[in-house]
C-alpha positions as CSV (number, residue, x, y, z in Angstrom):
1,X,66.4,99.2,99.2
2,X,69.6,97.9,97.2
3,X,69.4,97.4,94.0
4,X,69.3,93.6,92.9
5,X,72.9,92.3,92.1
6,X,72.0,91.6,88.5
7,X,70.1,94.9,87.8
8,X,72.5,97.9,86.3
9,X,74.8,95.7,85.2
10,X,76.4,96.7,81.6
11,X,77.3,94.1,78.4
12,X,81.3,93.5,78.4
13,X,81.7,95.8,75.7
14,X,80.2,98.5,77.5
15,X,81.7,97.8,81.2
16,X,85.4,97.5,79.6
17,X,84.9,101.2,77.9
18,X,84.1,102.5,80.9
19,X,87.4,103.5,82.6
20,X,88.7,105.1,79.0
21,X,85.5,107.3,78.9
22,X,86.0,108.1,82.5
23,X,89.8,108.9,81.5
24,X,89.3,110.8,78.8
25,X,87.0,113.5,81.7
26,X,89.9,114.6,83.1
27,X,88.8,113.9,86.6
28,X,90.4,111.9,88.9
29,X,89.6,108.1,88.8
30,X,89.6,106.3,92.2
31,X,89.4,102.8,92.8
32,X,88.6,100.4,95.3
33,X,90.1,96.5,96.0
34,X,87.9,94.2,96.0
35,X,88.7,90.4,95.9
36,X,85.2,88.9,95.8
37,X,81.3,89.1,94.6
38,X,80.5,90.9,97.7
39,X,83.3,93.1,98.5
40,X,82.6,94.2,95.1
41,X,78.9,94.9,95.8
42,X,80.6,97.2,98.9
43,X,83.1,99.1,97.0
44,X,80.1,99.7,94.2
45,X,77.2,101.0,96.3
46,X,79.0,102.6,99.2
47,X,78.5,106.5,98.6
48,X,79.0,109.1,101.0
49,X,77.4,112.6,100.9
50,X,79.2,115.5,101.9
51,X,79.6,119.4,102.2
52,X,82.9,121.0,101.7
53,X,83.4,124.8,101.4
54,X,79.5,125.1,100.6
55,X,79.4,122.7,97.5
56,X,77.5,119.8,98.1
57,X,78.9,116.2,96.6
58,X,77.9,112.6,96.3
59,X,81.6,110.7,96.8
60,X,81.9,107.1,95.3
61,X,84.4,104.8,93.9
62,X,84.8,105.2,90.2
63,X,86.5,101.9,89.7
64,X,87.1,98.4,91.2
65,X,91.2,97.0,91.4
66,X,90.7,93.3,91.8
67,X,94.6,92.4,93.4
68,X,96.6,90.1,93.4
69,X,97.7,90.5,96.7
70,X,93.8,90.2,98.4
71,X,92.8,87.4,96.2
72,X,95.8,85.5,97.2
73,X,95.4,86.5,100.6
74,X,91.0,86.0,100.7
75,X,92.0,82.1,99.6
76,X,94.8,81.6,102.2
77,X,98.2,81.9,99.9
78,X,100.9,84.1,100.0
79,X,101.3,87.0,97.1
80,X,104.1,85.0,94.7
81,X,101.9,84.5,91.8
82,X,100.6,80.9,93.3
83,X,97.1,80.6,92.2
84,X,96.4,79.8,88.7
85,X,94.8,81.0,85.7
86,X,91.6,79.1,86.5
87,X,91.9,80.7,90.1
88,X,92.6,84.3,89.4
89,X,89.9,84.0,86.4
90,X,87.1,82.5,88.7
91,X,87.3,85.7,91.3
92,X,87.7,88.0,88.2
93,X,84.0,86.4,87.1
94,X,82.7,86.9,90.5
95,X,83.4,90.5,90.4
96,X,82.1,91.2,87.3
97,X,78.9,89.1,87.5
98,X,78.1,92.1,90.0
99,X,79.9,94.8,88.7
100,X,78.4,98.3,87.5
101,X,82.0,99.7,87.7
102,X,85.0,99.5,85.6
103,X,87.7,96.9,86.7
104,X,91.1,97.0,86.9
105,X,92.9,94.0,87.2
106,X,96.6,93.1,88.9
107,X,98.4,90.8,86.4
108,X,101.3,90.4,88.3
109,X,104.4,90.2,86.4
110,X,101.7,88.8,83.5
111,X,104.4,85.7,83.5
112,X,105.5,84.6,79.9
113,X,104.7,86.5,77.5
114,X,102.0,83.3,76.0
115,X,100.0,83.0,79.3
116,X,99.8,87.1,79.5
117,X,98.1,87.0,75.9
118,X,96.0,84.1,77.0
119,X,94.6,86.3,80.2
120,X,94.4,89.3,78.3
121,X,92.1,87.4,75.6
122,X,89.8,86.2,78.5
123,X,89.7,89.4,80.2
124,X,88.8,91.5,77.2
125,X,86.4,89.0,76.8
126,X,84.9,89.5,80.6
127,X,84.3,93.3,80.2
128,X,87.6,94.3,81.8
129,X,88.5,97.6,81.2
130,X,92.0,97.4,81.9
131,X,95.2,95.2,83.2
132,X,98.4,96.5,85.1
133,X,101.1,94.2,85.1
134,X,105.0,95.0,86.7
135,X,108.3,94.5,85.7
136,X,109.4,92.0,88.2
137,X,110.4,88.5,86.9
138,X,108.4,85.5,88.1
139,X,107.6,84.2,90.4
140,X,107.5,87.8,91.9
141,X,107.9,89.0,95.7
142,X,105.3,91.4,97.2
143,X,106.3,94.6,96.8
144,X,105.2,96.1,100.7
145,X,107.5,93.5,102.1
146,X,110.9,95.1,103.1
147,X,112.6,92.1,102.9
148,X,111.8,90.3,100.1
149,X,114.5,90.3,97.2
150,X,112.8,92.2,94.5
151,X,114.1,91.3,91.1
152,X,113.3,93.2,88.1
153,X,112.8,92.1,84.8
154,X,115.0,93.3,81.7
155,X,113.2,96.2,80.1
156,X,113.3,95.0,76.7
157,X,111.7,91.8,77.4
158,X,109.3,93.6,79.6
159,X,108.5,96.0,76.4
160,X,107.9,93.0,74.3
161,X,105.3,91.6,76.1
162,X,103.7,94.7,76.3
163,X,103.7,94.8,72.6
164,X,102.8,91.7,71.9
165,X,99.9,91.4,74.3
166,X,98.6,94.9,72.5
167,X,98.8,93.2,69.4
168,X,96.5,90.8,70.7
169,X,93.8,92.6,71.6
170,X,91.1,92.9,69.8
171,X,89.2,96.2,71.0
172,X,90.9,99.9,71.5
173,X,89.3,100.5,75.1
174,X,91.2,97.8,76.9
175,X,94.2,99.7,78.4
176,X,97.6,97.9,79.4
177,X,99.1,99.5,82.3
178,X,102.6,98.9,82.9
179,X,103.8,99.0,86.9
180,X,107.1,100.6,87.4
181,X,108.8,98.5,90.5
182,X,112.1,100.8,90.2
183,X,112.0,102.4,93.6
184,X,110.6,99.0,95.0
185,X,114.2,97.5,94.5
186,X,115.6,100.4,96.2
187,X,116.5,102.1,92.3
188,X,116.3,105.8,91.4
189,X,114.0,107.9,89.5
190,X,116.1,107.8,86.8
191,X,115.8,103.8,86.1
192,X,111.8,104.4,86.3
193,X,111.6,107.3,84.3
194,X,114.5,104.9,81.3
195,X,111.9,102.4,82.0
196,X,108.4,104.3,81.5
197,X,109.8,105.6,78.0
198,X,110.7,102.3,77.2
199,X,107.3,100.6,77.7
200,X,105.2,104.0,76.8
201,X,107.1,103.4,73.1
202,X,106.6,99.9,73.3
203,X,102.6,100.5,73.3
204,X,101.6,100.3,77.2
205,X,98.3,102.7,77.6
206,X,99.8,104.1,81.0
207,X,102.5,103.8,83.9
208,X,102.2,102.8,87.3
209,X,105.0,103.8,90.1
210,X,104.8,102.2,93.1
211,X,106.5,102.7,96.0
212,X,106.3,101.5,99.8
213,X,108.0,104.6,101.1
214,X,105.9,106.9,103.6
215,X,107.5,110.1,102.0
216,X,106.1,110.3,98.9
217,X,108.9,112.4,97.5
218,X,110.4,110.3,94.9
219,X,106.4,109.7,94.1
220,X,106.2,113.5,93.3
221,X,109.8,113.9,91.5
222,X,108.5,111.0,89.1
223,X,105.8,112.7,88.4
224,X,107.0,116.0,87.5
225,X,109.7,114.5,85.4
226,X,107.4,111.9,83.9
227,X,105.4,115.2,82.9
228,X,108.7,116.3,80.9
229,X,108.8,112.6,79.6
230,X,105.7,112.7,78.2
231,X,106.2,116.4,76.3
232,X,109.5,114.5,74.7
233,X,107.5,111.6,73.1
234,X,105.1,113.9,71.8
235,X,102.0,112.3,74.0
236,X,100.8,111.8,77.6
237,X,99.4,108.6,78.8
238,X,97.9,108.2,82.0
239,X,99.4,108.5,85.7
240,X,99.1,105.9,88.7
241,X,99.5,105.8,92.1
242,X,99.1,103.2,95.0
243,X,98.9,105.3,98.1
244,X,99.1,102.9,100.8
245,X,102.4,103.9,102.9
246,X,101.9,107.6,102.1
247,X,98.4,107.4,103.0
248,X,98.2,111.1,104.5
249,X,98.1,112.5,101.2
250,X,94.8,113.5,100.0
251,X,93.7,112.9,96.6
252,X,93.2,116.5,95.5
253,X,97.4,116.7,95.9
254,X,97.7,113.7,93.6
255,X,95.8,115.0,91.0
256,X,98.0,118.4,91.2
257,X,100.7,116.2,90.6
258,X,99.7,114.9,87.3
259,X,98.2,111.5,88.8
260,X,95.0,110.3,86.7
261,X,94.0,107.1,89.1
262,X,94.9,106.6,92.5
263,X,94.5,103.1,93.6
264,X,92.9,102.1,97.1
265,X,94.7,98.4,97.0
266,X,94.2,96.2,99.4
267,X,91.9,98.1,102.6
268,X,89.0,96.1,102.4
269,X,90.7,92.5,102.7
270,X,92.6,94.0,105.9
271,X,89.6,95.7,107.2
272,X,87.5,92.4,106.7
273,X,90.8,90.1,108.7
274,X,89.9,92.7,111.6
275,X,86.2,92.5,111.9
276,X,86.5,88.5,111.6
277,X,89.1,88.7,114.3
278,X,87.0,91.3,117.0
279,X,83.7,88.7,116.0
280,X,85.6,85.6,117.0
281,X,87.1,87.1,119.9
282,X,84.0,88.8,121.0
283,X,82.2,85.2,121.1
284,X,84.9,83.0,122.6
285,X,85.3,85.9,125.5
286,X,81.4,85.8,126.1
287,X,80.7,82.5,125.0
288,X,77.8,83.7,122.7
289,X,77.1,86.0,119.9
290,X,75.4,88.9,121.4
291,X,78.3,91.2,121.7
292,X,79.3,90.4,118.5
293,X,76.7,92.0,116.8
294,X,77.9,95.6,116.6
295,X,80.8,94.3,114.4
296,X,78.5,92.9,111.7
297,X,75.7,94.1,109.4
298,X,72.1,92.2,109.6
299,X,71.0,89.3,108.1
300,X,68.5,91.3,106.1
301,X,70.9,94.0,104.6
302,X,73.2,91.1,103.2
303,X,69.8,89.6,101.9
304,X,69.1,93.1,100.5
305,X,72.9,93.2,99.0
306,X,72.5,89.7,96.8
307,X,69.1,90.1,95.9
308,X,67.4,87.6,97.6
309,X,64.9,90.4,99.2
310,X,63.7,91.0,95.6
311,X,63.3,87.5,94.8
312,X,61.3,86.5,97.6
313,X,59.2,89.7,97.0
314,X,58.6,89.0,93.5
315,X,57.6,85.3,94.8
316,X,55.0,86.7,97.2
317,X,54.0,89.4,94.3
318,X,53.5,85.8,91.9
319,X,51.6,83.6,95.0
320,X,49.4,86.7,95.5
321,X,48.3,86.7,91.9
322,X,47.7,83.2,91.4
323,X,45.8,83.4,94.5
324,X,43.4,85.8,93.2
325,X,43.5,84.0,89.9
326,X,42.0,81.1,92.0
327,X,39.5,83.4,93.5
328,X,38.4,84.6,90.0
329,X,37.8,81.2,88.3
330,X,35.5,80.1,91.8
């Protein structure tokens, strides 16, 4: 049976330490999207047992990305930073009402510098354990679309609001990610490695490069000379990667590389869009919701998944001993 929704859950100071402590292991963190309560409950209790070369391992997410991209998308907007803070804030809470896992959240280009200390106050707050925001002014384009016009933001302003939201923070275990969106805007290595220096000085806890290339090549050259980078400033902050285009490499390659969290971003929204589309086609074709049924999980696993099994077993578990209560006084 799944555990209850609001069992294993941690207090927000323990929850945002989480991905730091997980960090500071060496291994490799991967993380899920998520954009809601129960995508969140997926991405937490999905594991998968396996066998490679004789060694036996239990394989889970380590981390949840809640992205901008899906919870635009889940709500029916497009990714140019149009929900507000209310918006982004209330599916942030969903997610970690049920969370067990760190969370990462997408801040987008974080917008001015005063609503990206506001957010980071109420996230540190939440129990988040960490916030990537990019270097793109606002409102920003998506960076898989080919065609939008991708402008980034000065790198000195970009470094400022990384310092000042640091400033702001009132623990040491919520990390500031900056997003590098150099090769996004069709730049060289050479801008994104000027620019990780830049915000690496400036405070932020790690970098981000993103690219929507399906040769990860410049992916690899960054990261070898971001390895160099780091042996310059005297320090090494963590590595991160959003694998979606060059999905055919394997995480073990990554982590060879120098990459310290890999970022599964935005599967389950798209793998949810299909499921909902074979179900609705399924039931117009056959006018009923029999064949339907192979696409979706039962009634009783989702009941299982929220807790509502446990409550109505803990309800018959109180009627039983009232009843014999009853039978006692007679």
């Amino acid at each position: 049976m799944v555990t209850m929704a609001i069992n294993g859950r941690f207090r927000p100071e323990e929850l945002r330490g989480r991905l730091l402590s997980l960090l500071n292991t060496g291994q490799l963190v991967r993380a899920m999207e998520v954009h809601s309560g129960i995508s969140a409950l997926v991405a937490s209790r999905t594991r998968v047992q396996c066998n490679e070369n004789g060694k036996n391992e239990l394989l889970e997410f380590d981390a949840l990305w809640e992205s901008g991209l899906t919870d635009s998308a889940s709500k029916g907007f497009p990714d140019i930073e149009i929900l507000g803070f209310e918006s982004r804030l209330h599916t942030i809470e969903e997610i970690v009402n049920v969370a067990n896992k760190p969370i990462i959240v997408d801040g987008d280009t974080g917008r001015d510098v005063d609503f990206f200390t506001y957010f980071l106050i109420k996230l540190e707050r939440l129990g988040v354990s960490a916030i990537i925001v990019e270097d793109k002014t606002f409102p920003k384009r998506n960076s898989l679309d080919p065609d939008a016009i991708q402008n980034l933001e000065d790198p000195d302003i970009f470094a400022n609001k990384i310092k000042v939201g640091k400033a702001a923070l009132l623990s040491n275990d919520f990390l500031i990610f900056a997003r590098l969106e150099s090769l996004i805007a069709g730049r060289p290595v050479e801008d994104a490695l000027f620019r990780a220096r830049r915000y690496l000085s400036a405070g932020a806890d790690g970098i981000m490069i993103h690219s929507r290339e399906r040769d990860p090549a410049n992916i690899f050259r960054f990261a070898t000379e971001y390895d160099k980078l780091c042996k310059e400033l005297g320090f090494r902050k963590p590595l991160i990667c959003v694998p979606t285009t060059y999905n055919t490499v394997r995480e073990e390659e990554l982590k060879r590389c120098g990459f310290n969290i890999m970022i599964y971003a935005n599967q389950l929204l798209r793998a949810s869009v299909k499921s909902m589309q074979e179900v609705c086609r399924a039931i117009l074709l056959n006018r009923r919701g029999f064949e339907a049924e192979p696409h979706c999980v039962s009634v009783s696993e989702i009941f299982d998944m929220v807790g509502f099994t446990q409550i109505r077993e803990r309800e018959m578990k109180s009627s039983l001993e009232k009843s014999r209560a009853t039978q006692q006084i007679k």
